[in-house]
C-alpha positions in Angstrom: -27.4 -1.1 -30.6 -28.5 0.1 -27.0 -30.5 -1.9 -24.4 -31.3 0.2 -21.9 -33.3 -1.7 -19.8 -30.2 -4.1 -19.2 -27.5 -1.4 -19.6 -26.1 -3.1 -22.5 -24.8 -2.0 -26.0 -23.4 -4.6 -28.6 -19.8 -3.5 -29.4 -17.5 -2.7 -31.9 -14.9 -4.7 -31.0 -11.3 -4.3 -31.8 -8.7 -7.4 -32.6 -5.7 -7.7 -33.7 -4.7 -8.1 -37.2 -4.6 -11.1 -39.0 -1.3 -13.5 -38.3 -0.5 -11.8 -35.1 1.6 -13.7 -32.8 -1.6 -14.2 -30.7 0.9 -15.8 -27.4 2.7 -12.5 -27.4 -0.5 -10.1 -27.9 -2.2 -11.3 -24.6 -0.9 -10.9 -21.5 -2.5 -11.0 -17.6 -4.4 -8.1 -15.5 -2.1 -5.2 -14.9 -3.0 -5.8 -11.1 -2.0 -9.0 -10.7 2.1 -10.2 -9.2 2.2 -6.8 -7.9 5.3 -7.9 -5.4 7.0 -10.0 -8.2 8.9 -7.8 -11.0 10.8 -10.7 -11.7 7.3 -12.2 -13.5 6.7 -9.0 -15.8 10.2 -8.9 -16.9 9.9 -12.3 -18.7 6.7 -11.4 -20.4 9.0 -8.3 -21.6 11.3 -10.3 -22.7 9.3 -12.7 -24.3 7.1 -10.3 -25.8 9.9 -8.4 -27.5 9.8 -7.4 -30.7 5.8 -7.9 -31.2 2.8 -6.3 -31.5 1.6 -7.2 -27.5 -0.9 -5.8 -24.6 2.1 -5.0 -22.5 2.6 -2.2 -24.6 -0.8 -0.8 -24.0 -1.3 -1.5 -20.0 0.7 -0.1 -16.9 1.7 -3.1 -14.7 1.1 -1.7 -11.2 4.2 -3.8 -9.9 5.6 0.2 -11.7 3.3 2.1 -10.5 6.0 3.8 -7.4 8.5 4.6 -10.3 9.8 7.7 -10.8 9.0 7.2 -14.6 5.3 6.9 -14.1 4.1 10.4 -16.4 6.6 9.2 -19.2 5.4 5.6 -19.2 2.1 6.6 -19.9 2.7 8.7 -22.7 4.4 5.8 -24.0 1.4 4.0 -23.6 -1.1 6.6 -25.3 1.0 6.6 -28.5 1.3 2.8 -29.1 -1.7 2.8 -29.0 -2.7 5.8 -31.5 0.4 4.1 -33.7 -1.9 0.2 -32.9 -4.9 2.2 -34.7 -3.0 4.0 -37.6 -1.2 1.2 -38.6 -3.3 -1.5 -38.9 -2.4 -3.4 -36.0 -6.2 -3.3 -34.7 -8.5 -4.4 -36.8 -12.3 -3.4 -35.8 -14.8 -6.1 -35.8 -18.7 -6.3 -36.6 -20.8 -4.7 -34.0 -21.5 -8.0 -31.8 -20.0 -10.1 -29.1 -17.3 -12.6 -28.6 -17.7 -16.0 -26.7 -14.7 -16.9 -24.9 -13.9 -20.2 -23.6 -10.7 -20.1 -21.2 -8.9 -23.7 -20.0 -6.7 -22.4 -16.8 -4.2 -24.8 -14.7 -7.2 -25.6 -12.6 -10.2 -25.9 -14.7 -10.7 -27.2 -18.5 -13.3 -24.7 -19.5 -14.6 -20.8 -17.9 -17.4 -19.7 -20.2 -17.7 -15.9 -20.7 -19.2 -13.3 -23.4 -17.4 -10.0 -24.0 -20.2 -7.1 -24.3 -20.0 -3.3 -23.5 -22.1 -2.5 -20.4 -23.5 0.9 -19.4 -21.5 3.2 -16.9 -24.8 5.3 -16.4 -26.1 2.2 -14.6 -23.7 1.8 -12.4 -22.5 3.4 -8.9 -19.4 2.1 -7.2 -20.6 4.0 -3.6 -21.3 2.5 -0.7 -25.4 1.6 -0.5 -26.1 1.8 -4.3 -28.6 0.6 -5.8 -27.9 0.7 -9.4 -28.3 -2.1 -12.3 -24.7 -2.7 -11.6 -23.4 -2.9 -8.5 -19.8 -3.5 -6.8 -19.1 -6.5 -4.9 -16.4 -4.9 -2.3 -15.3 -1.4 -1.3 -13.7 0.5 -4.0 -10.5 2.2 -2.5 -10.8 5.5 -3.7 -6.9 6.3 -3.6 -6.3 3.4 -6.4 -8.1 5.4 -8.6 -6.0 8.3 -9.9 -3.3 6.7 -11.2 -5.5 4.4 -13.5 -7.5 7.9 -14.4 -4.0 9.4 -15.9 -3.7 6.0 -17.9 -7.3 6.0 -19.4 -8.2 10.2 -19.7 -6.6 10.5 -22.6 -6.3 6.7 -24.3 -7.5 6.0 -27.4 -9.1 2.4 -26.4 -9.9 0.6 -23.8 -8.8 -3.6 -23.0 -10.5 -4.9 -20.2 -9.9 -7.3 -17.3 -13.0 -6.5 -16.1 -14.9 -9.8 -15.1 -18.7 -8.9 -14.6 -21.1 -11.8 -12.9 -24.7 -12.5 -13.6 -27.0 -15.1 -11.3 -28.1 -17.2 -14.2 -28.6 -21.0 -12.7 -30.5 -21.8 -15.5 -28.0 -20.7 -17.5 -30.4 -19.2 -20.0 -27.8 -16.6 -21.2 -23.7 -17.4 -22.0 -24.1 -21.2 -22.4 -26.6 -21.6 -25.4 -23.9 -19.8 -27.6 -21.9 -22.6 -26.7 -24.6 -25.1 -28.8 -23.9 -23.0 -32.1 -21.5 -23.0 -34.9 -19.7 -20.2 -34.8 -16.6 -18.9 -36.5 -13.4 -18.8 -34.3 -11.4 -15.5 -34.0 -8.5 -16.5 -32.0 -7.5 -20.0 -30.3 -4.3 -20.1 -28.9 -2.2 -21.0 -25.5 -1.2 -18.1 -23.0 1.7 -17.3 -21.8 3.3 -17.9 -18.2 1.3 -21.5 -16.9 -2.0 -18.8 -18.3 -3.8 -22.2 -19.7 -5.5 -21.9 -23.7 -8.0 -19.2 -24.4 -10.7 -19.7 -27.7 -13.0 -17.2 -29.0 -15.9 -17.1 -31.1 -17.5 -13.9 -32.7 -21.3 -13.4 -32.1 -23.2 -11.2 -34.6 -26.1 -12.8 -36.3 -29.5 -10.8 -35.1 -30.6 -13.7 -33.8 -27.8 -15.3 -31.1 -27.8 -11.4 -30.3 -31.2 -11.5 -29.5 -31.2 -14.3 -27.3 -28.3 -13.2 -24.9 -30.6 -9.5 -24.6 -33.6 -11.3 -24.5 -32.7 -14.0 -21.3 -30.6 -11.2 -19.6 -34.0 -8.7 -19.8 -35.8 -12.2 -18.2 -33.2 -11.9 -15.4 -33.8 -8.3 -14.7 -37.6 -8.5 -14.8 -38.4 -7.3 -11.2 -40.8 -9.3 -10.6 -38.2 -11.9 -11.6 -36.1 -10.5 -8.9 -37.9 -9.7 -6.3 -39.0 -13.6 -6.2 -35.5 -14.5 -6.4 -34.0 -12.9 -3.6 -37.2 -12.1 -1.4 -36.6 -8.5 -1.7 -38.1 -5.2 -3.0 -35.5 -2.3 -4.1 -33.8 -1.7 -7.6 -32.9 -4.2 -9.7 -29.2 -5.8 -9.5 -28.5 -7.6 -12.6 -24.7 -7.6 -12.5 -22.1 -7.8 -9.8 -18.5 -6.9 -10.2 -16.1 -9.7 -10.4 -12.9 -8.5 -11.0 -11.4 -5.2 -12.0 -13.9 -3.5 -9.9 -10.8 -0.4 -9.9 -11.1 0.0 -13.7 -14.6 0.0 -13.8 -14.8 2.5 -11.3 -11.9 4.6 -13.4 -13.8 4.3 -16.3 -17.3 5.6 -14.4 -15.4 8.5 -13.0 -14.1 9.6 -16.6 -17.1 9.4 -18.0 -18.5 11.4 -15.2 -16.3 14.1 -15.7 -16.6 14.2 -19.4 -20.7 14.9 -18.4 -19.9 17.4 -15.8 -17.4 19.4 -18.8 -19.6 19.3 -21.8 -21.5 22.4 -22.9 -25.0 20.0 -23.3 -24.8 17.0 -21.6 -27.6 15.5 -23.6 -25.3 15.8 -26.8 -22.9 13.9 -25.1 -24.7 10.3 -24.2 -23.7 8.7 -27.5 -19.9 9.1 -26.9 -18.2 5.7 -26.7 -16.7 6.2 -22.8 -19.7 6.3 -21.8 -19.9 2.4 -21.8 -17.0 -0.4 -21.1 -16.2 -3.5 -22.7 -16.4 -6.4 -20.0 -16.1 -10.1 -19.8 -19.6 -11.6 -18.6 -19.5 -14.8 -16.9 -21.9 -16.6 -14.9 -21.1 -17.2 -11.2 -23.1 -20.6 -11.3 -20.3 -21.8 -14.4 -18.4 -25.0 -12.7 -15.1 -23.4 -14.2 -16.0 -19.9 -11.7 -13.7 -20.8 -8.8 -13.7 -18.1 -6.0 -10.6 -18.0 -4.2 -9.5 -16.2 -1.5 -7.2 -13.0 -1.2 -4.8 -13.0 1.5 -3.0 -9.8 3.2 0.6 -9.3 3.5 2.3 -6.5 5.5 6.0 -4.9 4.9 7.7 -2.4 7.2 6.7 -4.2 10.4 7.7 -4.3 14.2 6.2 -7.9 15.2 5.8 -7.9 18.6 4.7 -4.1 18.3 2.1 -5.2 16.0 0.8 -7.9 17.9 0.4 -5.5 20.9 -1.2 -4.0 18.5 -4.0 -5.9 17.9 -4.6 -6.9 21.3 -5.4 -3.1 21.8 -7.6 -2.7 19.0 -9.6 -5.5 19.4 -9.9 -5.1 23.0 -11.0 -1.7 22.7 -14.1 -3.3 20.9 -15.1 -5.8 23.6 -14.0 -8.4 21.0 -11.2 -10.1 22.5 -7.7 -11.0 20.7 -5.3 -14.5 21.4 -2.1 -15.4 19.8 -0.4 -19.1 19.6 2.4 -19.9 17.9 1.8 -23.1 15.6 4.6 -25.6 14.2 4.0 -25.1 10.3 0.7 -23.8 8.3 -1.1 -26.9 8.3 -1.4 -26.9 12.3 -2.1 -23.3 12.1 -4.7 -24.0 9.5 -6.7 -27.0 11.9 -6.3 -24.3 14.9 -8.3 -21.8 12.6 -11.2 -24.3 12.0 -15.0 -24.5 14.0 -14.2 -21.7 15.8 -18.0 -20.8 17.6 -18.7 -17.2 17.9 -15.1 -16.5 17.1 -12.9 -15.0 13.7 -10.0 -17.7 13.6 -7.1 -17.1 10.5 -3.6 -18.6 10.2 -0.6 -15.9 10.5 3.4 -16.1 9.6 5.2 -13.4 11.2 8.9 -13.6 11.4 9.1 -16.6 9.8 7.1 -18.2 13.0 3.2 -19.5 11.9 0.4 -19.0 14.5 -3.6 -19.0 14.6 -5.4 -15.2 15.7 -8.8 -15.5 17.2 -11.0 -12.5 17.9 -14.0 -13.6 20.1 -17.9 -11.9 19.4 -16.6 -10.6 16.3 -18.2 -7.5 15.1 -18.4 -8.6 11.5 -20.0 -11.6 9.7 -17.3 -12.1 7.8 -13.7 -12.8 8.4 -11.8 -10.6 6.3 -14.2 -7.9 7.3 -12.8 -8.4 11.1 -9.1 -7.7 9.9 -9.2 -5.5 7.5 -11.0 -2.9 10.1 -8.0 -3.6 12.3 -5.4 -3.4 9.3 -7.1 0.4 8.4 -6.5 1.3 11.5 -2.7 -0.1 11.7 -1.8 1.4 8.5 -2.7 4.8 9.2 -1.1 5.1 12.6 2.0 3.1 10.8 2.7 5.1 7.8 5.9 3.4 7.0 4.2 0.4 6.5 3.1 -0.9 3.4 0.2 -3.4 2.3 -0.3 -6.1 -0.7 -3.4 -8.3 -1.4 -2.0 -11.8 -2.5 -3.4 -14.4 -4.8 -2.2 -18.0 -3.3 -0.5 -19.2 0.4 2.5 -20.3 -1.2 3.4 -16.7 -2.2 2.8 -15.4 1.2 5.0 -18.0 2.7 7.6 -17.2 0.1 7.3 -13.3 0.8 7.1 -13.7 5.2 10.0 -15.4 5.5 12.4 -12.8 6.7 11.9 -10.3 9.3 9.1 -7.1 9.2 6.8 -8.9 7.5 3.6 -10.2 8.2 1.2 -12.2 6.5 -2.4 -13.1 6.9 -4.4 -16.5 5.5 -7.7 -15.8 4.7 -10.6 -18.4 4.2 -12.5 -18.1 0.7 -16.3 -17.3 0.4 -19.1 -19.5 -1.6 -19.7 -18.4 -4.8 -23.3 -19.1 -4.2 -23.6 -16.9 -1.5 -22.8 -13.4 -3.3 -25.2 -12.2 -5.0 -27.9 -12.3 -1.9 -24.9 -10.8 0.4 -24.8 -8.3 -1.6 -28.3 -7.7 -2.4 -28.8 -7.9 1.3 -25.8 -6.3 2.8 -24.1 -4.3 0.2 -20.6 -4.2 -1.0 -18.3 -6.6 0.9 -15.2 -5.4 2.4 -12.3 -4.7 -0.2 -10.2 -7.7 -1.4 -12.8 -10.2 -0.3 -12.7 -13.2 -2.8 -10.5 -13.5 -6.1 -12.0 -15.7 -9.0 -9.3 -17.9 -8.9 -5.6 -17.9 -8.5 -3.0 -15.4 -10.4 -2.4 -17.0 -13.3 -5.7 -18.0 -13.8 -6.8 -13.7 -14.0 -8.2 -12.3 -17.4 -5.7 -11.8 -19.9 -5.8 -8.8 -22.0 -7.1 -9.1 -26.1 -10.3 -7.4 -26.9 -10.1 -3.7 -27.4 -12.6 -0.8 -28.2 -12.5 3.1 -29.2 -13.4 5.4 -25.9 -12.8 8.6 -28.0 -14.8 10.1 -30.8 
């Protein structure tokens, strides 16, 4: 069942078979402790042996193996051998209502639906049904493409947002009895995760029929004070897959003999997590920059350069620990202020009449620019300032603290401004990321 208007089917959802180890099956977004093999060896090891997501996802802490073409073979035929031998079992066409306690918060509310790649457009300035939040970086693409051309399914860790403060759409289901399809703790400090499977006509009809309320234009346009297209979802997180999954299905347009006898095909939609950014358990965290490969002083001579070549002056000072750093970076008028450990040493940047409005807008332009006249260094977005402490500690490297953005702020940024820089915000820390379980058939 299609909803155009909101870009929405109902699934066919695939879980896995009755008495699975449910612990072992799910494990975190392939993007996440990207500098820390150490963590994705003990989810190996404790996965051993079972039926598990890791056996269907390519952690990108691998992704500069040399076994990168094998891997993904390996991946393809678990998960052909998944659907021959009964390991997933398909569901009813409807949704599931997930509940997830993390370290941090008792309970984020979310529903798992299928949502329309037709109505989406990951480029800068689009104005599509769904839009991204941040810059897609185009280069991350093709190695997710070779994992998802030729897969069977799909499992998300896509997290899509809706502007709901009524909360007319996800929390209702909440007030039902439903029957639970899984309810069990995650692994690695990953909290408890429930679900609950949607799929009377009515419930169904209730989530379509407040989400076509939210995307009634006039709706909108009184909402945000605008005219334009329609935005009714915002990418949260896994903006990268969603974007891989778009460009498959664009190509699989672009190669069929009649397009039109192709828009039924399952890849042309993707199964996402919905959540509503006004739920209390929605925390948005920030997402910090570390660099490897670095000359210190070089680099901060560096900066002074770039920024000074903008009219937007840069100052150093070196700080006793992170907390002084921190205070240094605070009420800074008509000046970008962040917190920085390089050589082991902790100081506070400030770039006066910034260009940008936001922060992590004003390094990242300067980081572009580093890393391509600095091709031997190397860049990794971090979740948490206790891992960039951890990883800055010894010489040629260089991390960067960034502040977090409100929550309440992001949907009329982007409906105003378009796509925020890449790597803005995070929903929350690491381990509190989207674990893998749902799956669904991409291929006829």
């Amino acid at each position: 069942m299609y909803f155009e208007r909101i870009g929405l089917k109902i699934p066919n959802i695939l879980l896995p078979k009755q008495g699975t180890e449910m612990e072992k099956w799910a494990v975190i977004a392939c993007d996440q402790y990207t500098s820390d093999p150490a963590y994705w060896q003990r989810v190996k090891d404790q996965t051993a042996g079972s039926i598990s997501t890791l056996n269907l996802i390519y952690p990108e802490v691998y992704l500069d193996d040399p076994d990168g073409d094998l891997r993904i073979e390996a991946i393809n035929r678990t998960m052909e051998s998944y659907l021959t031998d009964g390991s997933l079992e398909e569901q009813p066409a409807g949704f599931i209502l997930v509940d997830r306690k993390t370290s941090v918060v008792e309970s984020r509310k979310g529903l798992i639906v299928a949502l329309d790649l037709e109505q989406y457009d990951y480029t800068s300035g689009g104005q599509s049904l769904i839009r991204s939040t941040e810059g897609t970086i185009l280069d991350r693409l093709p190695p997710r493409i070779k994992v998802r051309q030729h897969a069977p399914i799909e499992l998300p860790h896509i997290m899509v947002l809706i502007d709901d403060p009524e909360k007319t759409v996800i929390e209702p289901l909440f007030n039902e009895k439903l029957e639970t399809v899984y309810d069990f703790d995650l692994l690695e400090n990953g909290g408890h995760l429930r679900g609950y499977r949607v799929d009377r006509l009515e419930l169904m009809s209730q989530v379509t029929g407040a989400l076509e309320q939210l995307a009634d234009p006039a709706t909108y346009r009184d909402k945000y004070q605008v005219d334009g297209e329609v935005m009714l979802y915002a990418m949260g997180d896994g903006n990268h897959s969603f974007a891989t999954a778009k460009a498959i299905w664009s190509k699989l347009k672009e190669e069929a003999d009649d397009p039109a006898q192709i828009m039924d095909h399952p890849a042309r939609f993707a199964l996402v997590e919905l959540v509503n950014i006004h739920d209390a358990g929605l925390e948005f965290e920030a997402i910090h920059r570390v660099l490897f490969n670095v000359n210190c002083v070089y680099l901060r001579q560096q900066m002074e350069a770039f920024f000074a070549a903008r009219n937007t002056p840069f100052s150093f000072s070196f700080c006793a620990d992170l907390a002084e750093a921190e205070a240094a970076a605070v009420d800074q008028a008509n000046c970008h202020a962040f917190p920085i450990i390089l050589g082991g040493r902790f100081g506070v940047c400030r770039v006066a009449k910034p260009e940008y409005l936001l922060t992590v807008a004003t390094l990242q332009a300067f980081l572009d620019d580093y890393l391509e006249a600095n091709p031997t260094a190397r860049i990794d977005y971090i979740h948490g300032k206790e891992a960039v402490t951890g990883l800055c500690g010894e010489p040629g490297c260089v991390g960067f603290y960034l502040p977090a953005i409100s929550k309440h702020d992001l949907f009329k940024t982007i409906v105003l401004d378009g796509a925020l820089p890449r790597k803005t915000f995070s929903m929350g820390e690491a381990d509190e990321k989207r674990f893998y379980l749902e799956c669904r058939k991409i291929q006829k």
